[in-house]
C-alpha positions in Angstrom: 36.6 -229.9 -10.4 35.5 -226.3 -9.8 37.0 -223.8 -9.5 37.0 -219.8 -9.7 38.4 -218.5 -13.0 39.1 -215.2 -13.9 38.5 -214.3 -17.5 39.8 -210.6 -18.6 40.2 -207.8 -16.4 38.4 -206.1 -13.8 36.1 -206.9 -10.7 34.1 -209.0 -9.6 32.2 -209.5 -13.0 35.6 -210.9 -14.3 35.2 -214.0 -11.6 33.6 -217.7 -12.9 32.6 -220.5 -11.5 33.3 -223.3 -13.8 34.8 -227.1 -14.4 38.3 -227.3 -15.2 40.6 -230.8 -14.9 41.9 -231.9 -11.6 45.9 -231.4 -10.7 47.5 -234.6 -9.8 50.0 -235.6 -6.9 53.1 -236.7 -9.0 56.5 -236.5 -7.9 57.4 -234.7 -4.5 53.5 -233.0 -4.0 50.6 -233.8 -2.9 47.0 -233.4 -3.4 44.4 -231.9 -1.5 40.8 -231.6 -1.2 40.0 -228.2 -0.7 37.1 -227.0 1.9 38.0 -223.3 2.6 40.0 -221.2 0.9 40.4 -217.0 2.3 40.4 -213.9 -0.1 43.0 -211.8 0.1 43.8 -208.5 -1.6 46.4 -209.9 -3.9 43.4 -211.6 -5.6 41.1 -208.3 -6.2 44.3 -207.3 -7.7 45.3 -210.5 -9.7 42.0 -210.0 -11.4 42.3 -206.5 -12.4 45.6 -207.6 -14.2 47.6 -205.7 -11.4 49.8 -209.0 -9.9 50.0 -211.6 -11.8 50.4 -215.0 -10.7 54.2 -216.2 -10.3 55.2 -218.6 -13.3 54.7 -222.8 -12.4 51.2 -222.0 -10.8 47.8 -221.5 -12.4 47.5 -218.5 -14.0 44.0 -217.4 -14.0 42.8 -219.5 -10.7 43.3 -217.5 -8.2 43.5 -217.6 -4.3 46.8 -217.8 -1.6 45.8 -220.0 1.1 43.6 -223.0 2.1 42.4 -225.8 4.5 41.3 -229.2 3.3 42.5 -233.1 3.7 45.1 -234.8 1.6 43.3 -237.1 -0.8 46.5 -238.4 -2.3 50.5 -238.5 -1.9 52.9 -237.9 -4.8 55.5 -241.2 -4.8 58.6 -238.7 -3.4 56.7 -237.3 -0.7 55.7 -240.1 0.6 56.2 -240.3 4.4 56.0 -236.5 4.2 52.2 -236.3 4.4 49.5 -239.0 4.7 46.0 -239.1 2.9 42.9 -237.9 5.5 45.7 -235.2 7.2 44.1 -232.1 8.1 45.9 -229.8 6.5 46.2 -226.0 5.9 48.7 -223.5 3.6 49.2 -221.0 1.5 50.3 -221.5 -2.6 51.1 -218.6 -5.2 47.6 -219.2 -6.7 45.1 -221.7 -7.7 43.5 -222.0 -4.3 39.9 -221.1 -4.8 39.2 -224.6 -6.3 38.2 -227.8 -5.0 41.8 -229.2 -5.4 45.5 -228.3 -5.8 48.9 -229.9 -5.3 51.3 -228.4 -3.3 54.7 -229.3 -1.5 54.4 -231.4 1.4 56.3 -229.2 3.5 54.3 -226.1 2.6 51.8 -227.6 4.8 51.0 -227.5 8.1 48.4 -229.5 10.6 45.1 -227.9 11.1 44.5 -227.6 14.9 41.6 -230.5 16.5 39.3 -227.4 17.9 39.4 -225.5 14.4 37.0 -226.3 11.8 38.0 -225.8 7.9 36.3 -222.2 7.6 38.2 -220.9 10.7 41.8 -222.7 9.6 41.2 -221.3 6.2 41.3 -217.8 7.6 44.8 -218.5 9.4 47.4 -219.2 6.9 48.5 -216.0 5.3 47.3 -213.6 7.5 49.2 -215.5 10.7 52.4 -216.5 7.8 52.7 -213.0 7.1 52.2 -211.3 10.0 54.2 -214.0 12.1 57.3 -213.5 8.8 57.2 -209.8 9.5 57.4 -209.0 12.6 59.6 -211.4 13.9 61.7 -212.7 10.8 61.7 -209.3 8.8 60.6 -206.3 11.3 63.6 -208.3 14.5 61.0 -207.4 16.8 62.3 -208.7 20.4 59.8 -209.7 23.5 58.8 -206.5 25.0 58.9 -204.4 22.2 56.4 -201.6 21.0 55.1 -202.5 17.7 52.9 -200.2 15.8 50.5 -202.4 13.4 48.5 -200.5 10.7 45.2 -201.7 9.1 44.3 -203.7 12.2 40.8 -204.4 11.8 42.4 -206.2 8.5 43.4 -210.0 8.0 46.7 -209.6 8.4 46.4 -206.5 11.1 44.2 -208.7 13.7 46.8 -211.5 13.3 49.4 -209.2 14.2 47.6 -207.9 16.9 47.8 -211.4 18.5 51.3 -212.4 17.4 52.8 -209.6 19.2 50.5 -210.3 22.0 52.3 -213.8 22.4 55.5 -212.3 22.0 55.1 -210.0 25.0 55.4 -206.9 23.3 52.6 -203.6 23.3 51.1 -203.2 20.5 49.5 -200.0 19.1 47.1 -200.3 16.0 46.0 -198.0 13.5 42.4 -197.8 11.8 40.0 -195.2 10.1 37.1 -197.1 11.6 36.9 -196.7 15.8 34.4 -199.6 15.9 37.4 -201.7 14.0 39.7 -200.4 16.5 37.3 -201.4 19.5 37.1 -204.9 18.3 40.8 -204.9 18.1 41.2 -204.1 21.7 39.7 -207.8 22.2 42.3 -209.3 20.4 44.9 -207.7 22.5 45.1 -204.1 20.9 47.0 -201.7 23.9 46.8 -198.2 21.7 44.2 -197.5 19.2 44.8 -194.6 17.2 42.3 -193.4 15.1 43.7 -192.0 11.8 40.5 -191.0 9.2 43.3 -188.4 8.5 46.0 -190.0 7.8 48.0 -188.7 11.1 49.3 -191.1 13.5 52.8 -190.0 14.4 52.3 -187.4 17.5 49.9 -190.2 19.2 52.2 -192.9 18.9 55.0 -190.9 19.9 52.7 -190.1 23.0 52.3 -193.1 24.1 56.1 -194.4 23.7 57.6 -191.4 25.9 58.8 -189.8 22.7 60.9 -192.2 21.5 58.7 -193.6 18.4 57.9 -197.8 18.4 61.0 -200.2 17.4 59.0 -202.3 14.5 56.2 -200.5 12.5 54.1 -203.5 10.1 52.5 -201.2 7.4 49.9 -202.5 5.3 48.9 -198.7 3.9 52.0 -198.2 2.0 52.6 -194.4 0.4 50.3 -192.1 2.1 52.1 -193.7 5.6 55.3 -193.3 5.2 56.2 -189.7 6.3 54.2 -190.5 9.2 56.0 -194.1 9.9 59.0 -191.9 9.2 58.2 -189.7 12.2 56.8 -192.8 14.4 59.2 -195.0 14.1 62.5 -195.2 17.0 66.3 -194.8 16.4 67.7 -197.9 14.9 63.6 -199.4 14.2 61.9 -201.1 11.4 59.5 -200.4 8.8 58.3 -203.7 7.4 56.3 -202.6 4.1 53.4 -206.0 3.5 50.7 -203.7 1.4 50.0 -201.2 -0.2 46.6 -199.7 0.3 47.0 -196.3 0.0 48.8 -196.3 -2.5 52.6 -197.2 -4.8 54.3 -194.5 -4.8 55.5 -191.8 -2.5 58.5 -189.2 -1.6 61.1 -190.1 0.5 63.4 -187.8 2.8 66.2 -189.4 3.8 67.0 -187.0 6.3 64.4 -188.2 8.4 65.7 -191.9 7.3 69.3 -191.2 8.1 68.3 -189.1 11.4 66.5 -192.2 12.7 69.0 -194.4 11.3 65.7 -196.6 10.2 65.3 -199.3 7.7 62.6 -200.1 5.3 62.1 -203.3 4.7 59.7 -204.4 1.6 58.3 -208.2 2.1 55.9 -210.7 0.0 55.7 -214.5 0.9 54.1 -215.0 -2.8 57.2 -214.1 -5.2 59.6 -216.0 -3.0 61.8 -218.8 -4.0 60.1 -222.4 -2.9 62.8 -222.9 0.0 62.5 -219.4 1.7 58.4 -220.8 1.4 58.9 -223.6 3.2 61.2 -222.0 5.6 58.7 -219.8 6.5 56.0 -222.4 6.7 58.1 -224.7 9.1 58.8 -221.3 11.6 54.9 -221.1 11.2 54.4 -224.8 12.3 56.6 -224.3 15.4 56.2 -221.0 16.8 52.1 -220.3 15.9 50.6 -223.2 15.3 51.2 -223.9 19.4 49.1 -220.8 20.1 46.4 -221.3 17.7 46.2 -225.2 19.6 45.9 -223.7 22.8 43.7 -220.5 22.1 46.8 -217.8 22.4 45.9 -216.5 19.3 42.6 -217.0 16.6 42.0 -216.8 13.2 39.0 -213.9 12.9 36.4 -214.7 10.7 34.4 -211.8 9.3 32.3 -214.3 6.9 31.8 -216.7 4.5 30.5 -217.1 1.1 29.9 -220.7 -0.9 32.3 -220.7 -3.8 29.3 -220.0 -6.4 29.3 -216.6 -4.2 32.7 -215.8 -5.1 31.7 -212.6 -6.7 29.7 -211.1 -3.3 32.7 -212.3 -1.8 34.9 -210.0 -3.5 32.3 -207.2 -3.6 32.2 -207.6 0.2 36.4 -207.4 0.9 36.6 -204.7 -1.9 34.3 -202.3 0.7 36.9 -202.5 3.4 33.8 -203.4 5.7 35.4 -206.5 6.9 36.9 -207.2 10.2 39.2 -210.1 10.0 39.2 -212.6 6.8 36.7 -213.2 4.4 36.0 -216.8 3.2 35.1 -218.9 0.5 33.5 -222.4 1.3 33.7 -225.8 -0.8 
């Protein structure tokens, strides 16, 4: 089969095209035929040597999530999954290739009025930001939720998840045109922040009292600011790290707001807490994306032997929504 493979470290020029053997469904997995597969950041990363891929999973194929049809069943998962099932998920790696086993509960059915490039978009952006806000970040129907990065994969999910869950959402951005596009998706607040401020406007717009659940994908440079933003008793879910690894803390501000920081990754965790995860996905979003509540956004897509443009085109933070790769 093909697949991406990275070979050394660096950008884009470390990323092949090339034949490598096909996995096999044995024992409780299955295989499936890949047609879509989304970038993410963790793989611009994973091939500058930056996060490495989790042990048990392929180590220099990279990619998180996919949609594609079961071509074959593993003999102890059968009646788990069926060969010619839709299918979509996310993995720990290996996805940007034209097969790979996973667990049959790791996957989920791809909605009738989706086609593969749109449900490849959906599965870690909607996992995550679904895992978040709700599972990690408590947020409760009729919350304010401030979202960072929205214009982002994970950020216009978010968007729309909170949307469904009744709750005002105010997003974040350094582009305004990013931030417009957002308001389609069900943005309330758009706060511009080419500067990095962003407390004083969210406070604005919450009476003073800061938002309840704050999902940050910017990571240091935010968190004085999310510091000052967020409410007595609220939640700052930590998903990226964009701006940056490393920052000071001052826990008076923590302990005057009695916050919590809360650091999340669906890649490192154990298989169960995966599946868990995947199952909440199935019930709660996977009945919006079937009747239109929410969407995955597609920004573009790029046939796998374009895998390099591809990365070029997600490492220039132009994109608005998910990049893909096509099989």
């Amino acid at each position: 089969m093909k697949a991406v493979v990275i070979k050394g470290k660096g950008g884009p020029e470390v990323l092949h095209v090339e034949d490598v053997p096909r996995p096999e469904a044995r024992g409780e997995s299955v295989l499936v035929r890949v047609h879509a597969a989304a970038l993410n950041r963790a793989d611009l990363l994973q091939a500058r040597g930056l996060y490495p891929a989790p042990p048990g999973v392929p180590a220099d194929i990279p990619g998180l999530e996919f949609a594609g049809v079961v071509e074959a069943v593993g003999p102890d998962a059968e009646g788990q999954a069926k060969v010619g099932d839709r299918v979509f998920g996310i993995v720990a790696g290996g996805a940007q290739a034209e097969y790979l086993t996973t667990h049959p509960r790791m996957l989920a059915r791809i909605p009738d009025a989706l086609d593969f490039a749109s449900a490849g978009a959906a599965p870690e952006a909607f996992l995550t930001a679904h895992d978040a806000l709700a599972t990690q970040g408590g947020l409760a129907p009729g919350e304010a939720v401030l979202i960072h990065a929205a214009g982002s994969g994970v950020g216009t999910a978010a968007v729309q998840v909170a949307r469904a869950m009744g709750c005002t959402t105010i997003g974040t951005s350094r582009t305004a045109d990013k931030l417009d596009r957002a308001k389609a998706l069900g943005l309330d607040v758009a706060v511009a922040n080419p500067s990095g401020e962003f407390a004083d406007e969210v406070r604005r717009h919450t009476g003073g009292e800061g938002v309840p659940v704050i999902l940050d994908l910017l990571g240091a440079k935010a968190l004085a600011e999310n510091l000052k933003a967020v409410a007595k008793r609220g939640r700052i879910v930590v998903v990226g790290l964009l701006t940056g690894t490393k920052a000071e803390l001052d826990l008076n501000a923590l302990l005057a707001r009695r916050a919590t920081v809360v650091g999340t990754t669906l890649r490192a965790r154990p298989l169960e807490e995966k599946i868990a995860a995947t199952r909440l996905f199935a019930a709660t979003v996977l009945p919006w994306l079937e009747r239109g509540a929410v969407r995955p956004v597609l920004d573009s897509t790029f046939p796998l032997d374009d895998v390099r443009k591809a990365h070029e085109h997600l490492a220039s933070n132009a994109s608005f929504g998910k990049v893909v790769l096509t099989f």
